[in-house]
C-alpha positions as a printed Julia matrix, in Angstrom:
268×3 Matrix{Float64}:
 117.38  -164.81  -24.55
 117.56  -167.72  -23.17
 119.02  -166.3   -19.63
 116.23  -163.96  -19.26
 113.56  -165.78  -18.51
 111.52  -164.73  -15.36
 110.41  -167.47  -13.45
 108.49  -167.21  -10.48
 109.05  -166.81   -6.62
 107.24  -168.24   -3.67
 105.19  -166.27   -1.06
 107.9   -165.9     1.23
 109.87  -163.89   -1.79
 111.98  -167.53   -1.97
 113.2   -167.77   -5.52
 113.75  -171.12   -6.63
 114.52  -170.43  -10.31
 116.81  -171.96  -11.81
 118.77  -168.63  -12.64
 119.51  -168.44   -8.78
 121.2   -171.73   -9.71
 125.06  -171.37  -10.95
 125.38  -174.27  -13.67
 128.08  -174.98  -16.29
 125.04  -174.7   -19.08
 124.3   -171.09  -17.5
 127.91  -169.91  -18.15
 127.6   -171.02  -21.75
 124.87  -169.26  -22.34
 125.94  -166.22  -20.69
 128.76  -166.14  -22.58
 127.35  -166.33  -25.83
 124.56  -163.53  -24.81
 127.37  -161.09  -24.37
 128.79  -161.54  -27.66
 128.59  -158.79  -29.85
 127.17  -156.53  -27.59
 124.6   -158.99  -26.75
 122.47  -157.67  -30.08
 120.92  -161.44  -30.47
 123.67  -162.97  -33.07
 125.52  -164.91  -29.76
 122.09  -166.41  -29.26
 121.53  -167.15  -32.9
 125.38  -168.8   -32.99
 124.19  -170.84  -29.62
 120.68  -172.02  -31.43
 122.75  -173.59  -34.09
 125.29  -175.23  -31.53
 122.35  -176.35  -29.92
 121.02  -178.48  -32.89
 124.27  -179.54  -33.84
 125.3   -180.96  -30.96
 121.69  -182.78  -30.73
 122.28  -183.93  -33.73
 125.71  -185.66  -32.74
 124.73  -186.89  -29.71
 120.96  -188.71  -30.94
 122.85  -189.85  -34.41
 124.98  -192.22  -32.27
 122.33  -193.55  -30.34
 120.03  -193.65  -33.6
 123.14  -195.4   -35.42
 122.99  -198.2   -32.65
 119.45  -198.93  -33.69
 120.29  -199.42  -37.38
 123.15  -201.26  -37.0
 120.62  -203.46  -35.4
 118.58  -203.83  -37.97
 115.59  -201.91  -36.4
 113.09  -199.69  -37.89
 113.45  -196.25  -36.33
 117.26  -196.39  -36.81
 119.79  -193.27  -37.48
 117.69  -190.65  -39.37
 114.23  -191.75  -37.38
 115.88  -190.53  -33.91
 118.2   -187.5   -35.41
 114.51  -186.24  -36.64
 113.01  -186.74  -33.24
 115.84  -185.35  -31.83
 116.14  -181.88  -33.59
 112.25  -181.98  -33.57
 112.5   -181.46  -29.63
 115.3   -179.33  -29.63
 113.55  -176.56  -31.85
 110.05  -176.83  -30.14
 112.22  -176.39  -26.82
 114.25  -173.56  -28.07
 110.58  -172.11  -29.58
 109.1   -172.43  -26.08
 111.97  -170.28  -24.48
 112.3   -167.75  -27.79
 109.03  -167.57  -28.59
 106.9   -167.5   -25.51
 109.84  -167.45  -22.44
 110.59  -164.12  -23.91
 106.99  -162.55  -22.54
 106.35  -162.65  -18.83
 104.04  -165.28  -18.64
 106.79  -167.82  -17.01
 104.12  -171.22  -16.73
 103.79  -170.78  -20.61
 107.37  -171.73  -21.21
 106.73  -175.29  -20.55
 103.49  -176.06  -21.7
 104.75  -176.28  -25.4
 107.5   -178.56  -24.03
 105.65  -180.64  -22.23
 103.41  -181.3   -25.06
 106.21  -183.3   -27.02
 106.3   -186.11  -24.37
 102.48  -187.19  -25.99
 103.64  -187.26  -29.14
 106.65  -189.05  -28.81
 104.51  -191.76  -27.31
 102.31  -192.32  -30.31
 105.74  -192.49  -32.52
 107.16  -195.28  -29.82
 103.87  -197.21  -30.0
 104.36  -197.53  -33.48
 108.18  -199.55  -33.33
 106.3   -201.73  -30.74
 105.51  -205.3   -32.67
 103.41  -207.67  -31.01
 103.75  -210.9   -32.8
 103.2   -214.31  -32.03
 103.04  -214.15  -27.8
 106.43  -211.99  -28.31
 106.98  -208.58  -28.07
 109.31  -206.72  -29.75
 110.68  -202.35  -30.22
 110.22  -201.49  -26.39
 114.72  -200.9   -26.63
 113.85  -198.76  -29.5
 111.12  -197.24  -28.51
 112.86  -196.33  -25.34
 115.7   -194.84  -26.83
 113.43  -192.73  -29.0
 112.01  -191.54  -25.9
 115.21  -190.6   -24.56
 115.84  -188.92  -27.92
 113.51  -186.83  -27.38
 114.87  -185.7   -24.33
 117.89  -185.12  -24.95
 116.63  -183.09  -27.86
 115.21  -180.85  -25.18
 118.06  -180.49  -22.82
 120.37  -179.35  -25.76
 116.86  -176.75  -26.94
 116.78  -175.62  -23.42
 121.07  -175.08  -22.96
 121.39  -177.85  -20.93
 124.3   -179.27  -22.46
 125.84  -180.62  -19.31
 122.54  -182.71  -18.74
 122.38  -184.01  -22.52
 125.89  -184.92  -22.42
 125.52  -187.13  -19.51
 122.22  -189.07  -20.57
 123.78  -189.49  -23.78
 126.55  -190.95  -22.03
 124.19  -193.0   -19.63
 122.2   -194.06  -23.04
 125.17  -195.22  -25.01
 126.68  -197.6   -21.68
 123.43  -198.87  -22.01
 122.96  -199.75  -24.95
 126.7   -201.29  -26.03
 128.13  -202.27  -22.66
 124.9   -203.38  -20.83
 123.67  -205.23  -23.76
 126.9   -207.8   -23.13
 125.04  -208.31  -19.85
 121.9   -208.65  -21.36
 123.43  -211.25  -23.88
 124.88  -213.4   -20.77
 121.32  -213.53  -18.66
 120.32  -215.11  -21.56
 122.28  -217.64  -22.06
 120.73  -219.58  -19.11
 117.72  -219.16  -20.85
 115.97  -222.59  -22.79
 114.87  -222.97  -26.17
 112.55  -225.92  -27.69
 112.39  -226.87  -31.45
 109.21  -227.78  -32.76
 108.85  -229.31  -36.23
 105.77  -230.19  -38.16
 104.57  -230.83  -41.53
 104.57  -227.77  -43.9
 100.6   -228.82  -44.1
 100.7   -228.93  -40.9
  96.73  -228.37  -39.22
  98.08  -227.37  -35.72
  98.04  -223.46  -35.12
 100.54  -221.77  -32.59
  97.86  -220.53  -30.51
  97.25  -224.1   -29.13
 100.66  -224.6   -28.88
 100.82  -221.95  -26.41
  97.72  -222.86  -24.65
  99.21  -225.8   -23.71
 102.8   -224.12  -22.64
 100.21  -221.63  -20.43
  99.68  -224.71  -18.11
 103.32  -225.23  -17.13
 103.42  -221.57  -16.31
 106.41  -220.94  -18.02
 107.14  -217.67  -19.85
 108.0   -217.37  -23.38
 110.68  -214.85  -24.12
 110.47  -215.05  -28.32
 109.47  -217.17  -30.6
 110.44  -218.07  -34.4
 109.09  -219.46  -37.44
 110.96  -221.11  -40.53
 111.1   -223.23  -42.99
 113.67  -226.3   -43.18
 114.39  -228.71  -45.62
 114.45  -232.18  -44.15
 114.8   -235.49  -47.18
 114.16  -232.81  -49.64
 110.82  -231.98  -47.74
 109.93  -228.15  -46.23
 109.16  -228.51  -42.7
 107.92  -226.57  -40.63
 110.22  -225.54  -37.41
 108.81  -223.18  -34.62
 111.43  -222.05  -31.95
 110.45  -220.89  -28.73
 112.88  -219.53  -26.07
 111.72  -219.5   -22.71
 112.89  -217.2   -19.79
 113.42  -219.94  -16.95
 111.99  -223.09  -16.82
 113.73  -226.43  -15.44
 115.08  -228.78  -17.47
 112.85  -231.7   -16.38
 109.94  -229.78  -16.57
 110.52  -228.67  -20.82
 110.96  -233.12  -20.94
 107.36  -232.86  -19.67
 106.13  -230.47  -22.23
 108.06  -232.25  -24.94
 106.59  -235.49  -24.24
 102.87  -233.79  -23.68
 103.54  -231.82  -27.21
 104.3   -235.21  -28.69
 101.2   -237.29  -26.98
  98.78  -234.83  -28.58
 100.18  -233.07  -31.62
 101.36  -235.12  -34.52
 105.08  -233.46  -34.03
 107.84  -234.76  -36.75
 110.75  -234.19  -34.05
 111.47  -232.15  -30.41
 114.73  -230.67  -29.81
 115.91  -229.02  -26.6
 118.19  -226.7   -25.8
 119.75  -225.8   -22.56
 122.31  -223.68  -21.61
 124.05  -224.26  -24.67
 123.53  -228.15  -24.97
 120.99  -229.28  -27.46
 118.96  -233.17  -26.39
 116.69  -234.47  -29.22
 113.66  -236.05  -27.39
């Protein structure tokens, strides 16, 4: 049962469990122990609330993601989710229940690892740009709430759920409006084009200016593909990107420059 579990006590006969601790969660729990003469079906009833209400809580945050078009999206983090809840609700059931109390966590603390190796994998590193690290962040967080609803903790998954989803639709808004100061140059070239973007960027390296993301498309221009590269930086000044436009031009045969800042667009 989940509040059975013996933990341990200091020298000084100090117990800093949290049983000694009077929570919310551990009134839930104690109620559902008692049911039915606490003969194991209230625990069974508050396993399955458990997973349900991980499920709930991760789908939302997983919906988020696929609304956005990424690849771990709604049944990607409901997986991870549930995942963490049952190998946190096996770490209590299956080895809290003998007296060994350090053993309860070890199996728990083994799914922070893993969930790594399934965040590095949403990471995309492409063209100077990075992109996932949102994603694979809120897989992360998946994970743990996943393990606060496996351990009881409802309280505690309810409220980083609640934390998560703020940040994710309200904070994004703020994240959309930092941006907006932020400058953008339009490269285009011939579709046959000999200059790679690796040189382009060399030559952006000596301005010391950072590169936020980056694009690549075609355009049609008199009934000609071009090539168009966009490139939005994080702060830079607006004389300085005239510099790099005109020091792009001078030694790359460029068909056009546009710039863009703070929502006006120059053609150099």
């Amino acid at each position: 049962m989940l509040n059975t579990i013996n933990f341990l006590t200091n020298s000084n006969g100090v117990d800093y469990s949290s049983t000694s601790v009077t929570t919310i969660d551990r009134e839930i729990i104690h109620f559902f122990n008692s049911l039915w003469n606490s003969n194991g079906w209230g625990n069974f009833l508050l396993s399955i609330i458990s997973i349900i209400l991980c499920i709930i809580l991760v789908g939302i945050i997983g919906y988020q993601r696929e609304a956005q078009g990424h690849n771990a999206g709604f049944r990607t983090h409901i997986l991870l989710g549930i995942g963490s809840c049952i190998i946190m609700m096996l770490s209590i059931y299956a080895v809290g229940a003998s007296n060994t109390s350090f053993e309860t966590m070890r199996l728990s603390a083994s799914v922070a690892p893993g969930i790594g190796f399934i965040g590095a994998g949403v990471i995309i590193k492409n063209k100077g740009t990075i992109r996932g690290l949102t994603t694979a962040a809120t897989l992360w967080v998946s994970m743990a709430i996943g393990m606060a609803c496996g351990s009881g903790n409802f309280v505690i998954a309810l409220i980083g759920s609640i934390a998560t989803y703020l940040c994710l639709f309200l904070f994004y808004k703020v994240e959309i409006k930092a941006n907006k100061n932020s400058s953008k140059m339009y490269l285009y070239l011939k579709n046959d084009s000999k200059i790679t973007y690796e040189e382009i960027t060399k030559l952006i390296e000596t301005y010391s200016y950072t590169i936020r993301r980056s694009s690549l498309s075609y355009e049609k221009l008199n009934d000609e593909n071009i090539l168009c590269i966009a490139i939005e930086f994080a702060s830079c000044s607006n004389e300085g990107l005239k510099l790099l436009a005109r020091d792009l031009t001078i030694k790359y045969e460029l068909l056009n420059i546009k710039i863009e800042t703070k929502g006006h667009l120059a053609q150099e």
